[in-house]
C-alpha positions in Angstrom: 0.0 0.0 0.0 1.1 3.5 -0.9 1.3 6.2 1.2 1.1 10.8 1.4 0.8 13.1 3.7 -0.3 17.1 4.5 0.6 20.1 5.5 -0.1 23.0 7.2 0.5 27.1 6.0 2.1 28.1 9.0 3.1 27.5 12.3 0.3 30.8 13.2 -2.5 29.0 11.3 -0.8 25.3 13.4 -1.7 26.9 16.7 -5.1 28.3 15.4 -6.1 24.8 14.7 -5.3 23.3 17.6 -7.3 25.9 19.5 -10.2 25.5 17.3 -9.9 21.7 17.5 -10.2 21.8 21.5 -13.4 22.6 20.9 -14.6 20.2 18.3 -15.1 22.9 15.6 -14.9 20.7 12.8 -11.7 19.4 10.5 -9.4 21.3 8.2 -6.2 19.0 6.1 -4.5 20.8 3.7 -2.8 18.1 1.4 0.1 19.5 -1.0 0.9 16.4 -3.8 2.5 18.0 -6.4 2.5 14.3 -8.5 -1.1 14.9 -8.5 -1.9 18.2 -9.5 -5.2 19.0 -10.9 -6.4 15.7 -9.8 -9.3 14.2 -7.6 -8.7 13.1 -4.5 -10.7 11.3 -2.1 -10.3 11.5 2.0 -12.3 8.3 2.9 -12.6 6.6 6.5 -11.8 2.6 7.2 -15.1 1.1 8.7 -13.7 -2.1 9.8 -12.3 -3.7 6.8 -14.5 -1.3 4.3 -13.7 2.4 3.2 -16.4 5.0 3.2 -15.3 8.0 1.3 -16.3 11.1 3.5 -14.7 14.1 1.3 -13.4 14.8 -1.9 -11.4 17.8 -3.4 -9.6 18.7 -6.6 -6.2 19.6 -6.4 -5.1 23.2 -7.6 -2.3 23.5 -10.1 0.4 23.0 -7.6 -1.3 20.0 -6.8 -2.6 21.8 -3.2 -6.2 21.2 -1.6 -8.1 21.6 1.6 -9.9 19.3 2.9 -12.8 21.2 5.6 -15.4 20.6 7.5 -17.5 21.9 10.6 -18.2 18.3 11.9 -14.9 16.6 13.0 -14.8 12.9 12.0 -14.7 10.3 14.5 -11.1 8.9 15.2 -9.8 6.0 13.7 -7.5 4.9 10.9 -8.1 6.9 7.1 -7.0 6.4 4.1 -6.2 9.5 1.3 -7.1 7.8 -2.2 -5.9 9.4 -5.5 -6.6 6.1 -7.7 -6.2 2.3 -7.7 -2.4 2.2 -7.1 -1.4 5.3 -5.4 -3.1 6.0 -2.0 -1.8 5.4 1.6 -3.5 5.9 4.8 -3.0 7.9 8.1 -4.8 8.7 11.3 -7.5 10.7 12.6 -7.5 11.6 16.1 -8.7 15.0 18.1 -5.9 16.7 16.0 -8.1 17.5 12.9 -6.0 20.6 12.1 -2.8 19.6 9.8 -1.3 19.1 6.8 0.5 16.3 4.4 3.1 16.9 2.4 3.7 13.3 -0.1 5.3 12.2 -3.1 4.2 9.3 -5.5 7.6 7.6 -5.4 7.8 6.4 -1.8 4.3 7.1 0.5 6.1 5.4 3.6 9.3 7.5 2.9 7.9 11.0 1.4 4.9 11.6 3.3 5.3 14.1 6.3 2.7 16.0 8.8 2.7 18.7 10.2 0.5 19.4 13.4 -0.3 15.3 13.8 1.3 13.6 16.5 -0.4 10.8 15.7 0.8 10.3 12.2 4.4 11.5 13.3 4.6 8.4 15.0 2.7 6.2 12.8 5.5 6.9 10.0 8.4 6.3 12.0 6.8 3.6 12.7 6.2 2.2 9.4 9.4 3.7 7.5 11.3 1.3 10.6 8.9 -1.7 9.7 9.8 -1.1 6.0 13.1 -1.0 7.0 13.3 -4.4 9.0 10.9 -6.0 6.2 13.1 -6.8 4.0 15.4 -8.5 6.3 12.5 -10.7 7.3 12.1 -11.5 3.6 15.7 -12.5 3.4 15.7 -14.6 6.2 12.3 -16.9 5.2 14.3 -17.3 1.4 16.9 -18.8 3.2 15.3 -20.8 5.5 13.6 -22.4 3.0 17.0 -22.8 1.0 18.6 -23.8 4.1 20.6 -27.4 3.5 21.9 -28.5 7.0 20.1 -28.5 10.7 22.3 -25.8 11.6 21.9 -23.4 8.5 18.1 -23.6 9.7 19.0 -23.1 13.3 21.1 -19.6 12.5 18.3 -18.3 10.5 15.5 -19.1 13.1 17.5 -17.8 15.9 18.2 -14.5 13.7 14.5 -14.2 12.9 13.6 -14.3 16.5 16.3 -11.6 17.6 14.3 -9.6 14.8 11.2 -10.1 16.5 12.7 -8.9 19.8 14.0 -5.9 18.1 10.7 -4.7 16.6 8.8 -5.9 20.0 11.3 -3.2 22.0 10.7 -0.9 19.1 6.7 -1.3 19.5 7.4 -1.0 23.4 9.4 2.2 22.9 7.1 4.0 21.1 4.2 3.0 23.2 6.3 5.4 25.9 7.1 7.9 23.5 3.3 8.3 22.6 1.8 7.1 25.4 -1.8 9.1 25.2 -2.0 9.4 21.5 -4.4 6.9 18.9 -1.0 5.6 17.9 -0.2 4.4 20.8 -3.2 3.1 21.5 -3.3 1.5 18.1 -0.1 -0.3 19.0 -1.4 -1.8 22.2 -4.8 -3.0 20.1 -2.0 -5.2 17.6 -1.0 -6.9 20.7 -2.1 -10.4 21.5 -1.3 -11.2 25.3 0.7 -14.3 26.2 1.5 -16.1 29.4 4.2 -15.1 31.7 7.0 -18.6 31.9 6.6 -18.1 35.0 2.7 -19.6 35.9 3.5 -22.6 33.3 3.9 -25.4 35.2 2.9 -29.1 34.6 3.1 -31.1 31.4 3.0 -30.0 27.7 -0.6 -30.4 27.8 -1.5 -28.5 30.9 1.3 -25.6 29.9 -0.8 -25.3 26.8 -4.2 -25.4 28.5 -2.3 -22.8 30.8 -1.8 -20.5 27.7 -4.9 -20.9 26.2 -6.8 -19.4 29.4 -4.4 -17.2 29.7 -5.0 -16.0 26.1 -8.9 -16.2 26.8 -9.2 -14.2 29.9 -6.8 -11.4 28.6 -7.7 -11.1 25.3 -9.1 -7.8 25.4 -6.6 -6.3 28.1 -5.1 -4.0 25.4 -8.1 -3.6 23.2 -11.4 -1.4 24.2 -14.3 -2.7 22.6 -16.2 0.6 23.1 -13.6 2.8 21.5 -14.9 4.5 18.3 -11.3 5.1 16.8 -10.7 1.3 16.5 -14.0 0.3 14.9 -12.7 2.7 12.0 -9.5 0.4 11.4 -9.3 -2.6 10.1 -8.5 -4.2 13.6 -11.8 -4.3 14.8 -13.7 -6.6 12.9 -10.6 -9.1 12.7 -10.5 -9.1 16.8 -14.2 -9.5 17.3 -14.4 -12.1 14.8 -11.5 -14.3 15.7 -13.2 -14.3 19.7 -15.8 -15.3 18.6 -15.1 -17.8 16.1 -11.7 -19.1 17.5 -11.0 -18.3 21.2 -14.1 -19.3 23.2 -15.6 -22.5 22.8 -17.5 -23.8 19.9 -20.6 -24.6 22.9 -23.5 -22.3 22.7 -23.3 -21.5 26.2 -20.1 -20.1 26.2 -21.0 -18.5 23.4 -23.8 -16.8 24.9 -21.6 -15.9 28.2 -19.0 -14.1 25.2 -21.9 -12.0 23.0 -23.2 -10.7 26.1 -19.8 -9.8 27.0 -19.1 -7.9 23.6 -23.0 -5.9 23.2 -22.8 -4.6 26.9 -18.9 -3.4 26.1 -20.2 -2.2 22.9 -23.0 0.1 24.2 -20.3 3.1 24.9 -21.2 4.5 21.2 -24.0 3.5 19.2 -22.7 3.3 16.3 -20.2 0.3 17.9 -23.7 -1.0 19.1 -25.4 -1.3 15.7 -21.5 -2.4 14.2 -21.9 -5.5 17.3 -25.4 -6.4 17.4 -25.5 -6.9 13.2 -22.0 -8.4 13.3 -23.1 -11.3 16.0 -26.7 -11.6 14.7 -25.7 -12.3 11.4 -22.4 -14.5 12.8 -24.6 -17.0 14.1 -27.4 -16.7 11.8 -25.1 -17.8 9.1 -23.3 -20.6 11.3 -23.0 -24.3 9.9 -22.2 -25.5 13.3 -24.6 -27.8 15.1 -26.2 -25.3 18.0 -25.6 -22.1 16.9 -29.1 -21.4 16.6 -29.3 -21.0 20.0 -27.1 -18.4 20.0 -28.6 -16.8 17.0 -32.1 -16.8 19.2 -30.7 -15.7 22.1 -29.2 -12.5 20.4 -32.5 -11.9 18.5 -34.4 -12.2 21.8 -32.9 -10.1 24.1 -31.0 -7.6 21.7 -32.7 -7.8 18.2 -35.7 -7.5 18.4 -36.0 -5.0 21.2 -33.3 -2.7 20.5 -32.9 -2.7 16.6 -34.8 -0.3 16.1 -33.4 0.4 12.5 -34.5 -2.7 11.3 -38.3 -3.2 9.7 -41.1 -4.4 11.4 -42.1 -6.9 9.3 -38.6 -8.4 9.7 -39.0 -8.3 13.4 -42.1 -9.9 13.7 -41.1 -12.9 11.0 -38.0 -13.6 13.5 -40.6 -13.3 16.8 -42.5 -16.1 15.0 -39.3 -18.1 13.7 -38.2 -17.8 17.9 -41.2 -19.3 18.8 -41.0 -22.2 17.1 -37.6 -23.1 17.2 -37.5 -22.1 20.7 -37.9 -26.2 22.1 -35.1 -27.7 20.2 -32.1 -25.9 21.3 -28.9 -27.9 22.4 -29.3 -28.6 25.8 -32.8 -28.1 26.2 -35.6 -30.7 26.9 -36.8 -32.7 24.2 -41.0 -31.6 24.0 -42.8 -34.8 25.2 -45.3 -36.0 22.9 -47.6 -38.7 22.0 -46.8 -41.7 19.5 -48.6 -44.9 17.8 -45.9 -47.6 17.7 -45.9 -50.4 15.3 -45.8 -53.8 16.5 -43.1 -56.1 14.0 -45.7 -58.5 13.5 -47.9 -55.9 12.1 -45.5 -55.2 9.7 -44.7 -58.6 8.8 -48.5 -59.2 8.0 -49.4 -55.9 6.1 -46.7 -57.1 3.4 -49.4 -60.0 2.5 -52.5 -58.0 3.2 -53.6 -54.7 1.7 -56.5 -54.2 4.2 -54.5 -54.3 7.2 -51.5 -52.5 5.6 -54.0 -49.6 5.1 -55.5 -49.5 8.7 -54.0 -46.7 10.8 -55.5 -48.0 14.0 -53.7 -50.4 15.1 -50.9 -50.3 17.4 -50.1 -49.6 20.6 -49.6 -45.4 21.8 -46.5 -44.3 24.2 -45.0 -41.0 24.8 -41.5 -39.8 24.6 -41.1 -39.6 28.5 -42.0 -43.4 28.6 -38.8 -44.1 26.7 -36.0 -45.7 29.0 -32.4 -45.8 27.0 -28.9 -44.2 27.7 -29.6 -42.5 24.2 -32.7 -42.0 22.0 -32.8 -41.1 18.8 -35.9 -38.7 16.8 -35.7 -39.4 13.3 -38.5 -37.8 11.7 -38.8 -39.0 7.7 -40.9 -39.8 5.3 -40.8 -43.0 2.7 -41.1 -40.3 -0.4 -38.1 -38.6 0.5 -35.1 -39.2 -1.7 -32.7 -38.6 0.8 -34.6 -40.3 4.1 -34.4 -43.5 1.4 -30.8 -43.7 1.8 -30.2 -42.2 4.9 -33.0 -44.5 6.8 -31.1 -47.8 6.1 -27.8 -46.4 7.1 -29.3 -45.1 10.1 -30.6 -48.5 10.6 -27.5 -50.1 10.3 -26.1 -47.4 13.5 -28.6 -48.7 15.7 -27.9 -52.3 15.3 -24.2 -51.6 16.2 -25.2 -49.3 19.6 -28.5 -50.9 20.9 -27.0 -53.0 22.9 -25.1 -49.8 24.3 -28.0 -48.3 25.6 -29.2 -46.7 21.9 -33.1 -46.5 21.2 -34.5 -45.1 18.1 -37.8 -43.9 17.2 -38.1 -43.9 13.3 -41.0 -41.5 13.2 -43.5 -41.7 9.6 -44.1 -37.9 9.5 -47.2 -38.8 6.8 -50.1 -39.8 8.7 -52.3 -40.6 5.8 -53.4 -43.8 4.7 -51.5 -43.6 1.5 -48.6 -42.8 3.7 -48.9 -45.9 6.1 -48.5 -47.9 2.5 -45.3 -46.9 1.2 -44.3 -46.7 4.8 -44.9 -50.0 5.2 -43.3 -50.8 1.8 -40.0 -49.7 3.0 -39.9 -51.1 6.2 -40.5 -54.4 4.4 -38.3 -54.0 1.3 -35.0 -53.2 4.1 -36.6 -55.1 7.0 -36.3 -52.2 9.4 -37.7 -54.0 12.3 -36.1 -53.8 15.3 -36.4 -50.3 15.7 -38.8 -48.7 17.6 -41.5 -47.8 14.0 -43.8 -45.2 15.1 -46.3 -42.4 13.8 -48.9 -40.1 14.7 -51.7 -40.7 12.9 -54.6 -38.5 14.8 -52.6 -35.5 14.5 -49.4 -33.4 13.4 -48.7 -31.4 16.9 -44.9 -32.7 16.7 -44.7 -30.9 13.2 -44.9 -27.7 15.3 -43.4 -29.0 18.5 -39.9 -30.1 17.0 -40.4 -27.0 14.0 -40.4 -29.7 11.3 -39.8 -27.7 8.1 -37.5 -30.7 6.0 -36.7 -34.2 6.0 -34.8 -36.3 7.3 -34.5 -34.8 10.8 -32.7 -36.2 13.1 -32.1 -35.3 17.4 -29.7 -37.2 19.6 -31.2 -37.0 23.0 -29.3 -38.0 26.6 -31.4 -39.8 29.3 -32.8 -37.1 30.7 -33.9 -36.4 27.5 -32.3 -33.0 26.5 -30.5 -32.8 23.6 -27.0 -33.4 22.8 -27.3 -32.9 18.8 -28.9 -32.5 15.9 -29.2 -32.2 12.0 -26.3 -35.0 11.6 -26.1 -37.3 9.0 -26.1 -41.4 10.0 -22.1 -40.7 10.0 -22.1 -38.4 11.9 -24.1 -39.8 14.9 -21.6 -43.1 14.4 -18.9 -41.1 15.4 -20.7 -39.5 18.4 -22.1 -42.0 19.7 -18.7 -43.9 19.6 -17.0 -41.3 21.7 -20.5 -41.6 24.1 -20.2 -44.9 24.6 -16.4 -45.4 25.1 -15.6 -46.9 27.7 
């Protein structure tokens, strides 16, 4: 990325702007780019990992313009665009009164302020990482060149006494402008790791050691409610890789960690709307098993009361889409309900005889709570379905190998109409699915709403209590759960 910079008349006008800044009147950068003279140039802001333009000039014939205006911008990291390969970026912070001076050849090396702390030491700071850079680049081509144990050994040990150099380096300017954005923007780049000193134990418990060490300070050096960093692209990266990476892929830790990050974020509304749409859509686009309990928990007590720019038909669709998805959670109860079982001699009969292959009274009726096993499996399907016809037998062939382990299954016939019972009794027949508890409701479709049945096959993995430990997995899938379940 290419970089400029702007300038200010004179050191008179310098003071004047500071002691118009101190009371917020607006922002005034005067930007001399003589490469660009005549030219458009665009001052735009970073919001997260987008840019927003937010003012736009034309550069006199000395290639001079000012950018002004009464509102000051909110702090943060901006970016001064003149096309598609020449633009660098600087900072914003109470000092909204300067000037940049650049030159196309070398924006780390030609771009100077005047009257910005900040970007003082933002470009000593990136004209010494420029510097150092192409040492690093060096030393990975000849580590991967490297022939002998040893060569490889040099080069590592010289790529870590690198590290150390521009760790003190960071350190030293965090002193020198300690107060500043920069500084602050520094400390935000900084992951925290865990002192030698409380690693004790074996490999496994040192790394368990540095993992909640990581955890529990993550934030230490990085303010959620701070406006300035929601305009970098620092902001989005951090919240994301929380949420996605450090805490624990379980919903309730999960929930523990959103409510962490919206309460932070209510310090400045616009990081507030940023939050709430960043974790509401997170989840609502998750492919792991459970996030929808995250996802509902957000909508509940955050969406839908607070979102106030969102429309109400919206609102009112995801009310209705909580309601019914509010009983199958991970870790909630499975909804009793009532069944008609199938005896296996039923089945074996109906094969020869039409009339009592169409009858949909017989049977015996039992509810969910009267089920005793370790593990009980819902799988709700239908015989029409092309994929319950090859994931039924598969799943068939998974309860054989567990039942004996404590596994029940209740293969639930979601159509409860005569010509359903038919071809349900067809396919039982055809793959001799017997052994299995073969069930269906045929006076009624409450489960359909209980259980939120909107596709087939469905499947939930239920404990003995009866809550659930998963659902939505393919036959696979619950092989290899179960597996680790029933380990001994």
């Amino acid at each position: 990325m290419r970089k400029r910079r702007i300038r200010l008349q004179s050191a008179f006008l310098g003071m004047l702007y500071f002691s118009a800044l101190s009371y917020g009147q607006g922002y005034e950068i005067e930007l001399n780019a003589p490469d660009f003279a005549n030219k458009q140039v665009i001052l735009a802001e970073y919001f997260t990992t987008r840019m927003i333009p937010k003012d736009t000039i034309i550069l006199n014939s000395s290639g001079t313009g000012v950018f002004k205006g009464e509102k000051p911008f909110d702090g943060g990291l901006y970016v001064m665009f003149f096309d598609q390969n020449n633009y660098f970026d600087f900072m914003i912070n109470r000092d909204q009164f300067f000037s940049i001076t650049t030159n196309a050849s070398d924006f780390v090396k030609k771009t100077t302020f005047t009257g910005s702390v900040d970007n003082k030491g933002f470009y000593k700071y990136k004209n010494f990482l420029a510097k150092r850079r192409g040492k690093q680049e060096s030393y990975i081509k000849q580590l991967a060149e490297a022939k002998t144990v040893s060569d490889s050994s040099w080069i590592s040990s010289m790529m870590e006494k690198l590290n150390d150099e521009i760790s003190q380096y960071v350190d030293m300017m965090i002193f020198d402008y300690k107060g500043t954005f920069f500084a602050t923007f520094l400390m935000a780049m900084r992951d925290n790791t865990a002192p030698e000193s409380i690693l004790k134990g074996t490999q496994k418990q040192k790394d368990s050691i540095r993992y909640a060490f990581y955890k529990n300070h993550y934030f230490d050096n990085f303010n959620v409610g701070d406006i300035r960093l929601l305009h970098t692209p620092l902001y989005d990266a951090k919240i994301k890789n929380y949420i996605n990476k450090v805490v624990p892929s379980h919903p309730d830790s999960l929930i523990a960690a959103v409510d962490f990050l919206i309460e932070r974020s209510r310090a400045n509304e616009a990081i507030f709307r940023y939050m709430l749409i960043t974790l509401f859509n997170n989840f609502a686009e998750s492919k792991i098993m459970g996030m929808d309990k995250v996802y509902f928990h957000i909508a509940k007590k955050y969406y839908i009361p607070e979102a106030h720019w969102s429309d109400k038909e919206y609102i009112e669709k995801l009310k209705e889409n909580l309601e019914k998805s509010k009983h199958t959670f991970i870790g909630e109860i499975a909804p009793d309900f009532e069944l008609r079982g199938l005896p296996k001699e039923h089945i074996h009969m109906a094969e020869m005889d039409q009339q009592i292959k169409e009858d949909p009274h017989v049977g015996y009726t039992f509810s969910l709570s009267d089920i005793d096993a370790e593990y009980t499996i819902l799988y709700f399907w239908e015989a029409d379905c092309g994929h319950c016809q090859k994931s039924t037998p598969k799943l068939y062939e998974v309860f054989k190998k567990y039942k004996d382990k404590g596994l029940e299954v209740l293969s639930i016939h979601v159509i409860n109409s005569v010509e359903g019972k038919v071809k349900w009794i067809d396919f039982l027949n055809e793959h001799e699915l017997y052994d299995w508890t073969n069930c269906w409701s045929p006076y009624d479709n409450n489960f359909r709403v209980l259980y939120n049945l909107t596709s087939f096959p469905y499947l939930l993995l239920l404990d003995k209590d009866k809550r659930i430990i998963a659902k939505r997995l393919a036959p696979e899938q619950i092989d290899d759960m179960l597996e680790k379940l029933t380990k001994d």
